[in-house]
C-alpha positions in Angstrom: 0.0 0.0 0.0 1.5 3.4 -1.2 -0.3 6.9 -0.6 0.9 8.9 -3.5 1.8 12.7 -2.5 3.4 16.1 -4.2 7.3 15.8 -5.5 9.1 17.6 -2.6 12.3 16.9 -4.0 14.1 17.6 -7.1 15.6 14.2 -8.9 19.0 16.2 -9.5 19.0 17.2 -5.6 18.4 13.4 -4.7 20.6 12.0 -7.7 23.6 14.4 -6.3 23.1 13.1 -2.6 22.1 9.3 -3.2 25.6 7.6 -4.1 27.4 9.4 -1.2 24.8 8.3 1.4 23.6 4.4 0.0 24.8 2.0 1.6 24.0 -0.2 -1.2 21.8 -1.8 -3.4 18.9 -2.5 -1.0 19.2 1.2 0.6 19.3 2.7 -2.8 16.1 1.0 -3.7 14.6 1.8 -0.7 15.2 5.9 -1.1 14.3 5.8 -4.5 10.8 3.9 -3.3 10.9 6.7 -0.9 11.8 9.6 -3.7 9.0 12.5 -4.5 7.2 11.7 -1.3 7.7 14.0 1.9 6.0 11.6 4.0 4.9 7.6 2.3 3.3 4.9 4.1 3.9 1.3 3.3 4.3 -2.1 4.9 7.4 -4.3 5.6 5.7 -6.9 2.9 4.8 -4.1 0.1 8.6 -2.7 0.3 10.3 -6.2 0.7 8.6 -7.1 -2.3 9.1 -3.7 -4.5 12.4 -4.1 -4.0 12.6 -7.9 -3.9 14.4 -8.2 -1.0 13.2 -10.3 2.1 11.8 -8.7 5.0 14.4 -9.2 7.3 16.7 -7.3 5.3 14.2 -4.1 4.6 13.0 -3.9 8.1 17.3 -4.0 8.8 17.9 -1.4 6.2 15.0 0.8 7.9 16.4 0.7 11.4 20.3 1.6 9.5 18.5 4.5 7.8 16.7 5.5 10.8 20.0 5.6 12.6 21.8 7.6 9.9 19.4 10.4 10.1 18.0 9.8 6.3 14.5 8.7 7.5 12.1 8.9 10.6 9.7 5.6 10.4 6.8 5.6 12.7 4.1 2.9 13.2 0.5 2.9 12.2 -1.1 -0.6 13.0 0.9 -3.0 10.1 1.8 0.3 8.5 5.0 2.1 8.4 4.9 5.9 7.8 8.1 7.1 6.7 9.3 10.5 7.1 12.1 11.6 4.6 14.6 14.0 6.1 16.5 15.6 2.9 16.4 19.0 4.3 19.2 17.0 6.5 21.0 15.3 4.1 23.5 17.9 2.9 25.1 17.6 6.3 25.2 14.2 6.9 28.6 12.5 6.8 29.1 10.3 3.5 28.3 6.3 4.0 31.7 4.6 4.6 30.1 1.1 6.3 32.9 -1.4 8.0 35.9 -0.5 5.4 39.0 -0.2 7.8 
């Protein structure tokens, strides 16, 4: 399930910020679900299968994004509304993960 809503982001502002802050395939898929949507709701089930990925991994990926400051995911019954933070993103540090 997917509430459509106005763009609130330009594709060349998210294009410029996306491969600094994915953490990979899965995350990139998942901002891109996200993309021209202030605020979406979805389930765990509707997202794992968009992005055909299992659910384990998106509700994983959620919780990292959550963490990093890219999203805010609140709970509504089975549904998951997802706040998009790109005012925030400028200043966020790039994605380096568990390179030494």
């Amino acid at each position: 399930m997917s509430v459509k809503l106005e763009p609130t982001v330009p594709i060349s502002e998210f294009a410029a910020e996306l491969p600094r802050l994915s953490s990979g395939h899965l995350c990139a898929l998942l901002l891109m679900a996200f993309w021209n949507h202030k605020t979406t709701v979805f389930t765990v089930e509707y997202l794992a299968e968009h992005c055909r990925f299992k659910s384990e991994a998106v509700r994983r990926e959620l919780t990292a994004l959550v963490d990093r400051g890219l999203i805010e995911v609140f709970t509504d019954g089975p549904n998951l509304v997802v706040e998009v933070k790109y005012k925030n993103w400028a200043s966020l540090p790039d994605y380096k993960g568990d390179k030494a």
